[in-house]
C-alpha positions in Angstrom: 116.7 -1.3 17.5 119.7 -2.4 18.9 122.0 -2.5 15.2 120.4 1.4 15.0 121.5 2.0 18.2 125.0 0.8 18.0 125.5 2.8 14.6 124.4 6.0 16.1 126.8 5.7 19.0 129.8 4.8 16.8 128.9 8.2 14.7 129.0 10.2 17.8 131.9 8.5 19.2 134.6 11.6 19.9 131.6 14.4 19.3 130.1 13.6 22.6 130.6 12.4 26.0 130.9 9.3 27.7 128.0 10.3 29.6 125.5 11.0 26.7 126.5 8.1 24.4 125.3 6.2 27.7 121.9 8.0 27.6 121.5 6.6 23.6 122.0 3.1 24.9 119.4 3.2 28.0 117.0 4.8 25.4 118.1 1.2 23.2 117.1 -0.5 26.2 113.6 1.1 26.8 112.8 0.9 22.7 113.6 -2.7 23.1 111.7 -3.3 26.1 108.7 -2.8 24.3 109.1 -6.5 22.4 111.3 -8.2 24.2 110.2 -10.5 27.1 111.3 -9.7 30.2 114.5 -12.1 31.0 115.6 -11.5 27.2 115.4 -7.6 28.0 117.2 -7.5 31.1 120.4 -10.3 29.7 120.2 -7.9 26.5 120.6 -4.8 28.6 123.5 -6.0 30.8 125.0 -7.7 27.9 124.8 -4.2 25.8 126.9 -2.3 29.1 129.8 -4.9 29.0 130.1 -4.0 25.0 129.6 -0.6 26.1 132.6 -1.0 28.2 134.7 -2.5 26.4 134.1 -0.2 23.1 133.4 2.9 24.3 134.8 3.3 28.0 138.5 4.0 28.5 141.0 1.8 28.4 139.7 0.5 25.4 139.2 -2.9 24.0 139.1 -4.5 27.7 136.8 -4.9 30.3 139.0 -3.1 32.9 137.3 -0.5 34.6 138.6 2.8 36.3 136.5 2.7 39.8 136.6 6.3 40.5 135.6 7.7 37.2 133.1 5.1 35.2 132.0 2.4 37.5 129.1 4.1 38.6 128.0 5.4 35.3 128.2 1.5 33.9 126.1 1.0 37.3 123.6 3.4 36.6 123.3 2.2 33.4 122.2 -1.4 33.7 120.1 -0.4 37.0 118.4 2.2 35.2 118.0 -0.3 32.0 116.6 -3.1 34.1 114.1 -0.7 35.5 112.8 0.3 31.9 112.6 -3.4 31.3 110.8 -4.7 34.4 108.2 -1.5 34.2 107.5 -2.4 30.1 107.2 -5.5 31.2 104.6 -4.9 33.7 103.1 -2.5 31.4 102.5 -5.3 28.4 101.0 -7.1 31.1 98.6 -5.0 32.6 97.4 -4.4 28.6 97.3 -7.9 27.7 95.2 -8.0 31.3 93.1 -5.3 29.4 92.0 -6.8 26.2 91.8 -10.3 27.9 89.2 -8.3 30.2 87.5 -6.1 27.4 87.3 -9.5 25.3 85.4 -11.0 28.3 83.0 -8.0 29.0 82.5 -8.3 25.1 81.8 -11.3 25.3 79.0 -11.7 28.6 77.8 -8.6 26.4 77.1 -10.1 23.2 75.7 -13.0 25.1 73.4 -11.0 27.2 71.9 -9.1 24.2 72.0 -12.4 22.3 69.6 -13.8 25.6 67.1 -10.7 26.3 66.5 -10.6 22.1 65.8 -14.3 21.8 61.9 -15.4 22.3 63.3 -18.7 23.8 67.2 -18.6 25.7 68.2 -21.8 23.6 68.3 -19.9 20.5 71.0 -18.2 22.0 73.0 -21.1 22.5 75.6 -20.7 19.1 76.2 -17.8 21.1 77.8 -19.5 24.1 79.2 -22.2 22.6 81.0 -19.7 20.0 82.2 -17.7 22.8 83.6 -20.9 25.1 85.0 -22.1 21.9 87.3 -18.8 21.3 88.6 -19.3 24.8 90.3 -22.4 24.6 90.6 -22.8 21.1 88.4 -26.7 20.2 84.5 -26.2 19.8 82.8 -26.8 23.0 79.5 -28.7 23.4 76.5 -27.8 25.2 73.6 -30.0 26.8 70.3 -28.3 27.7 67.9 -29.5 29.7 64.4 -29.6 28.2 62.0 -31.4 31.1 62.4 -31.1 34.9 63.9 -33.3 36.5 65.5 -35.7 33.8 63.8 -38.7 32.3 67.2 -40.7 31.7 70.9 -39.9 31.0 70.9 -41.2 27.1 70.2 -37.2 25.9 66.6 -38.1 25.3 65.7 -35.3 27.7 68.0 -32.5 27.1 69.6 -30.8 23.2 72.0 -31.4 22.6 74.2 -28.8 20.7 77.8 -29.5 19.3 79.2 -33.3 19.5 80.1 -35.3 22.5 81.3 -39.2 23.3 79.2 -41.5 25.2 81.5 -40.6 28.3 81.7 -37.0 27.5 78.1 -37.2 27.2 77.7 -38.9 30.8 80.3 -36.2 32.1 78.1 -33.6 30.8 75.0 -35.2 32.8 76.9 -35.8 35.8 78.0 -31.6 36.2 74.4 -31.1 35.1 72.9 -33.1 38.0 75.6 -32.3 40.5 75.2 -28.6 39.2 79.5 -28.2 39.8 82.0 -27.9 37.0 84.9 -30.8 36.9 88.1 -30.7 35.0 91.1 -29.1 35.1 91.4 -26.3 38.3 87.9 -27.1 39.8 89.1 -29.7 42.5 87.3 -32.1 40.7 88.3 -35.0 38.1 91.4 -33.3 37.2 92.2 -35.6 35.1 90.2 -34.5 32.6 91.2 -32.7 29.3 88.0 -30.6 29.6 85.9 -28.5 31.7 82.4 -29.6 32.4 80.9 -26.5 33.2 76.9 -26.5 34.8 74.3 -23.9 33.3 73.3 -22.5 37.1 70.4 -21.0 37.6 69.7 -19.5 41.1 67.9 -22.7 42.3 68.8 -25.8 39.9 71.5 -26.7 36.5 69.4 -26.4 33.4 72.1 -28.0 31.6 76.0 -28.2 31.2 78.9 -27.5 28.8 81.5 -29.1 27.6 84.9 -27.3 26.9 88.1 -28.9 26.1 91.4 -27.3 27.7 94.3 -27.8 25.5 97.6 -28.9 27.3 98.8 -25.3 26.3 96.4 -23.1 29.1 97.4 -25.0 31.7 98.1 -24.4 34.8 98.9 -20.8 34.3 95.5 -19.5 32.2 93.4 -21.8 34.2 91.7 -20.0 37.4 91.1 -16.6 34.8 89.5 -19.1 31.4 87.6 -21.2 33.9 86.1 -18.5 36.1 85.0 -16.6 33.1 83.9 -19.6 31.0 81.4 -20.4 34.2 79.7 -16.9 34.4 79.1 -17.1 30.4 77.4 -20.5 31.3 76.0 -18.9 34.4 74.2 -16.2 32.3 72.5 -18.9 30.2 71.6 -21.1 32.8 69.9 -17.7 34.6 68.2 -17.1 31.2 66.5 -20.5 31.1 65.4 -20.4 34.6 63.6 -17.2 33.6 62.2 -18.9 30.7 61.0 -21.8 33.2 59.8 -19.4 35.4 57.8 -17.4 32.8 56.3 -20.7 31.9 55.3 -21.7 35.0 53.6 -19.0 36.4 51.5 -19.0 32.3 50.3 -22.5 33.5 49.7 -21.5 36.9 47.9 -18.4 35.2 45.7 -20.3 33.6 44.8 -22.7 35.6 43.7 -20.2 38.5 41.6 -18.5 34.8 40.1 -21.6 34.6 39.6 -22.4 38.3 37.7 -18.6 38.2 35.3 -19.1 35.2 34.1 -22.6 37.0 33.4 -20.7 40.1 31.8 -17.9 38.1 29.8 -20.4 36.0 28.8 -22.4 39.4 27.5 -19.0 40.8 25.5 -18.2 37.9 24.0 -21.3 37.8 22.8 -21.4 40.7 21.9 -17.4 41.0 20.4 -16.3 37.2 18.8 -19.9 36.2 16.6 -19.6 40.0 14.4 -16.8 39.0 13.2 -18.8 35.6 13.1 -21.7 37.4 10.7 -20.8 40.0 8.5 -19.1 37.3 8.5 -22.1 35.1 7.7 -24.3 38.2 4.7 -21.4 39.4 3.1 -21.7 36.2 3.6 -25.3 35.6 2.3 -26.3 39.3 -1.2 -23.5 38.2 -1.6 -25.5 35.3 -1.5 -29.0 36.9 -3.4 -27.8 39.8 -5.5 -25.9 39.0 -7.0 -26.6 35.4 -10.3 -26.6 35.9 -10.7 -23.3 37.2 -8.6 -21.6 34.7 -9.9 -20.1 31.3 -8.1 -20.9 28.0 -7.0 -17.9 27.7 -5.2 -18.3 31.3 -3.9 -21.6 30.3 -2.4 -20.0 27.3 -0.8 -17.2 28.9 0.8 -20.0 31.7 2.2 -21.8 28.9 3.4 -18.8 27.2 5.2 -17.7 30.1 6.8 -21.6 30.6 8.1 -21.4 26.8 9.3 -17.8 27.4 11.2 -18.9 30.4 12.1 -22.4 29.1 13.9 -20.4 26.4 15.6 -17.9 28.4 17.2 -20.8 30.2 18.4 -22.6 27.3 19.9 -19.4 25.7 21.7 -18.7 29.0 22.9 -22.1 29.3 24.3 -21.9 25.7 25.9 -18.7 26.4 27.9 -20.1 29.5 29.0 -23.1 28.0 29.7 -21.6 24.7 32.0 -19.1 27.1 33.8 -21.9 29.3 34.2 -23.5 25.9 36.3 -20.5 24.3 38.3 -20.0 27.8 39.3 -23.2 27.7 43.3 -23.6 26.8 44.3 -25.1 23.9 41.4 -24.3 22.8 41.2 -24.5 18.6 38.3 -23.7 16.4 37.0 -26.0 13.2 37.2 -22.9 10.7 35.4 -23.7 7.7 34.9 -21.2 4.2 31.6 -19.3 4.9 29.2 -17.3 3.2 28.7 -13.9 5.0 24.9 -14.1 3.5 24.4 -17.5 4.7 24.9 -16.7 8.1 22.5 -13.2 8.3 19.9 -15.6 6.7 20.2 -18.2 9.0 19.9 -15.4 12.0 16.8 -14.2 10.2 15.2 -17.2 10.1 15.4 -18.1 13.6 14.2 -14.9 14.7 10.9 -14.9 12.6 10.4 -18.3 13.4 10.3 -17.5 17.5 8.8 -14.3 17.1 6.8 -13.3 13.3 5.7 -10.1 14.2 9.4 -8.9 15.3 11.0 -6.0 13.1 14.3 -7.4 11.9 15.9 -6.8 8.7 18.6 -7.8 7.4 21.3 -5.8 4.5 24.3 -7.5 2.7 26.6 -5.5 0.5 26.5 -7.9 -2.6 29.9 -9.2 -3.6 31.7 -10.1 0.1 34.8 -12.2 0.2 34.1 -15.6 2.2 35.1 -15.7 5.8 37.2 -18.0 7.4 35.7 -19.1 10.3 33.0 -20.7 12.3 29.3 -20.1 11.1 27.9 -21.7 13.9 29.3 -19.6 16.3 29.0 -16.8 14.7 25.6 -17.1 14.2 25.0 -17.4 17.6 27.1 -13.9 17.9 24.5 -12.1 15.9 21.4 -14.0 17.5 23.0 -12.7 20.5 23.2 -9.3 19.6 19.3 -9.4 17.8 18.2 -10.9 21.1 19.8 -8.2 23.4 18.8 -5.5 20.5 15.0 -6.8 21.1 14.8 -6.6 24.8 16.7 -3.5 25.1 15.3 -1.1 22.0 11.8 0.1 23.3 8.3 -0.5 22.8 8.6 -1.2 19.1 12.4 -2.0 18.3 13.2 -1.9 14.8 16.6 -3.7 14.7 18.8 -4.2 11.5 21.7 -6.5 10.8 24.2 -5.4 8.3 26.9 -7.1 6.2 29.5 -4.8 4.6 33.2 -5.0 3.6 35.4 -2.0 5.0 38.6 -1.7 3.9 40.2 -5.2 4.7 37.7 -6.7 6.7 34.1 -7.5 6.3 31.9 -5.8 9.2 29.0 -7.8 10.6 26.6 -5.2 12.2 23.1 -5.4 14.5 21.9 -2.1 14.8 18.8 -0.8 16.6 17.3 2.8 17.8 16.7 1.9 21.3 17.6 4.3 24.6 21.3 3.3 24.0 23.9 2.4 26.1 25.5 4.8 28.7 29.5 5.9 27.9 30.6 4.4 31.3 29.1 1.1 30.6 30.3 0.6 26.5 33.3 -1.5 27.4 32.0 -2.8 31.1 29.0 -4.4 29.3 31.5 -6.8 27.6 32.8 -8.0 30.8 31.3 -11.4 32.0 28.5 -11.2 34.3 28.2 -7.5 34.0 25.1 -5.5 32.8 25.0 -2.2 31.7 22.7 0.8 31.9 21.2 2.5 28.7 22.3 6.4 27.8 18.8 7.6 29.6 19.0 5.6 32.9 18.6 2.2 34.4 15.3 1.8 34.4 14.5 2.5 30.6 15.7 -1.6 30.6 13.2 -2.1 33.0 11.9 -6.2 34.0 14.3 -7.5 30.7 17.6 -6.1 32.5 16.8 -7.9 35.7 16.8 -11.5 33.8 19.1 -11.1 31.8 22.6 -13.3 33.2 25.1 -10.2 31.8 26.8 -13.4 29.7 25.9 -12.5 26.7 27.8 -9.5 25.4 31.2 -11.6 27.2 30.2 -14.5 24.8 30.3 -12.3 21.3 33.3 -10.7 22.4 35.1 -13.8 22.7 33.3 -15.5 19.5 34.4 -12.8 17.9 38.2 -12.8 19.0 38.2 -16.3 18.6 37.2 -16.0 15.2 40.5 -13.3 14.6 38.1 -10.7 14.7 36.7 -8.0 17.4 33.3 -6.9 18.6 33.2 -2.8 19.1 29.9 -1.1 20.3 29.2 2.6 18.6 27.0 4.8 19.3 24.6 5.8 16.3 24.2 9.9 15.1 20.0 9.7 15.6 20.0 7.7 18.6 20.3 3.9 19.3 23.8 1.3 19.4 25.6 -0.1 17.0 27.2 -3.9 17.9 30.0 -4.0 15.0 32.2 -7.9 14.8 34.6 -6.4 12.3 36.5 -10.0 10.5 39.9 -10.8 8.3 39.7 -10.8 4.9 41.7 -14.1 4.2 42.4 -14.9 0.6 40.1 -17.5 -0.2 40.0 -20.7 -2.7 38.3 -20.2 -6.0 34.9 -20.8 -6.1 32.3 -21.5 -8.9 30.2 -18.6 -10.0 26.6 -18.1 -8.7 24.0 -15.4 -7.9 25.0 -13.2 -4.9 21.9 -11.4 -3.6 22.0 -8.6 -1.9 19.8 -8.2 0.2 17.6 -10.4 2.2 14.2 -9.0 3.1 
């Protein structure tokens, strides 16, 4: 810029003034203002006004210097010169200030987005550790904190992401515990050749990071690298405490779910077993009492009415158990390969074997897919549903259960032509100790609504979900309810040919 400058003047020399071959060497000083530091601009600039003197300003070929005519003009010169220099100084400095603070907003960008997509804030953590590492220039290290408080200080409780020493490793535990950075500019340990920087949450560390500060950054980078470094460890540390958070309150969630269904299952204990109870005790305390007065016919209808009651009490106590069971966290199934027509005939054969005059019939689509589950339970899903179907269809219920594939899923269905069930009540009647009202009023249930526990519809539900599937109730064209479970279809292992019937009557 300068050679360029210094040729266009000596070209001009003689065509134009002193004055203007002046203005082509401040313009010099502003191009090279642009690259030059600042010191090197402003010694270039007064050096380019002696040469100006002594080339261009009269008398030639010396420094002597006519006060009246050109001193101020070689005054104006430099001062204007060193002004160019000290604003493009400032100006370079205000845009490196810019970049440097784009960079960083980049950066808590990319680690923010990195954070709210990631399930769990540690699989974020190449994240961080890439962005502390392109601040200094070494890879950093970062220790998270994986149980509250600590066990020990040998990593055993924390990941550990990145390499560290055995004293870079207790470093890293001591910022952690103490939840304040240490190293260079913190006021603490200066003599170290890294920052250990804590992972703050709002109430605790959840870890710490190691960054190493080469000799280069130092002292004048410092206050700027370390303050941003600690709010990129900040927003991880916040991250984590969220995750702890959402965590704790799923515990406490389900502890206060479990807590509920033990008070629910205490209360209907001790409210829907008292009724059977006191009839089983009425008619056992007739028959001890008084069985010389009674016909046989009486005595028959006493003990009917204890083995009706007897077995109302255990299929209500099945039902609450079987629920407490599947509410229970953690709580993992034994899924087995089972045959769809299995399961209707073992329903079937219950039912005709406590009552041979009922109307059940059963219908399997020949050629289903084995299911994946648990037979047991589901069997006692459909005896459910036959038993409910039963009590609630009318005089003389005529109740069906169904086994069909549809689409990808193989439908279990126990359909009747009772009263119905009202629209209001078709998803309250799956709620847990609620009981619903049929489509033509509540007193087409009549006594069997009043015994029953309203358990027993919450139990297939959650039989049903537990078995990946889901229990829907449908109202049929001609009158009546339709209790669908509809189940995966799950690619299942080969299995040797044999007779599939399809039907069982």
């Amino acid at each position: 810029m300068w050679v360029g400058a210094w040729l266009v003047m000596w070209m001009l020399d003689g065509r134009i003034d002193l004055a203007n071959l002046g203005m082509i060497l401040i313009l010099a000083c502003a191009l090279a203002a642009l690259w030059l530091p600042l010191a090197a601009s402003m010694l270039s600039c007064a050096a380019a006004v002696l040469v100006f003197n002594f080339a261009f300003v009269p008398p030639r070929g010396a420094f002597a210097v006519d006060l009246r005519q050109h001193a101020l003009l070689l005054l104006t010169m430099l001062a204007v010169s060193w002004i160019v220099s000290l604003l493009m100084a400032r100006q370079r400095q205000l845009a490196t200030s810019e970049r440097l603070s784009a960079m960083r907003t980049e950066q808590l960008h990319t680690l923010c987005e990195a954070l709210r997509e990631a399930e769990d804030p540690r699989q974020a953590a190449a994240h961080l550790r890439e962005a502390l590492s392109q601040l200094t220039g070494p890879p950093a290290t970062l220790l998270i904190r994986v149980e509250t408080p600590p066990a020990s200080d040998d990593g055993t409780a924390a990941i550990e992401v990145g390499e560290a020493t055995p004293d870079e490793r207790a470093g890293l535990w001591l910022s952690l515990r103490l939840a304040r950075p240490m190293g260079p500019g913190t006021g603490r340990h200066e003599e170290q050749p890294a920052w250990y920087l804590p992972l703050r949450g709002r109430r605790a560390s959840l870890g710490a990071a190691l960054v190493p500060v080469p000799l280069a950054h130092l002292p004048a980078k410092t206050p700027a690298l370390l303050s941003h470094a600690q709010a990129l460890c900040d927003q991880m540390g916040l991250a984590l405490e969220r995750l702890a958070a959402t965590q704790a309150a799923a515990a406490a969630r389900d502890e206060a779910h479990a807590q509920q269904l033990n008070n629910t299952l205490l209360a209907a204990i001790s409210h829907d077993y008292r009724t059977p109870l006191a009839t089983i005790l009425g008619a056992a305390s007739s028959l001890l009492d008084q069985a010389d007065r009674l016909s046989a016919g009486q005595q028959r209808r006493l003990a009917a009415v204890i083995v009706d009651e007897a077995r109302q009490l255990a299929r209500l106590t099945d039902n609450t158990l079987q629920l407490a069971r599947l509410g229970a966290p953690g709580m993992a199934l034994q899924l087995e390969w089972e045959s769809a027509e299995e399961i209707v005939g073992t329903v079937l054969r219950r039912c005709r074997q406590r009552d041979p005059s009922s109307r059940v019939k059963a219908r399997v689509e020949p050629g289903l897919p084995l299911l994946r589950c648990d037979a047991v339970l589901l069997a006692q899903l459909l005896d459910n549903l036959v038993d409910n179907a039963l009590k609630y269809g009318g005089d003389r219920p005529a109740v069906e259960i169904v086994a069909r594939r549809v689409d990808d899923r193989v439908m279990l269905a126990v359909r009747d032509r009772g009263p119905g069930v009202s629209a209001a009540c078709r998803e309250r009647i799956f709620t847990v100790f609620q009981r619903g009202e049929a489509a033509a009023g509540p007193s087409v249930e009549g006594e069997a609504a009043r015994r029953g526990a309203g358990v027993g519809l919450a139990v297939c539900r959650a039989i049903a979900r537990a078995n990946g599937g889901e229990l829907t109730l449908r109202s049929r064209s001609r009158g009546g309810s339709s209790f669908e479970c509809a189940l995966p279809v799950i690619a299942a292992p080969a299995e040797p040919d044999r007779e599939r019937s399809g039907a069982v009557s």
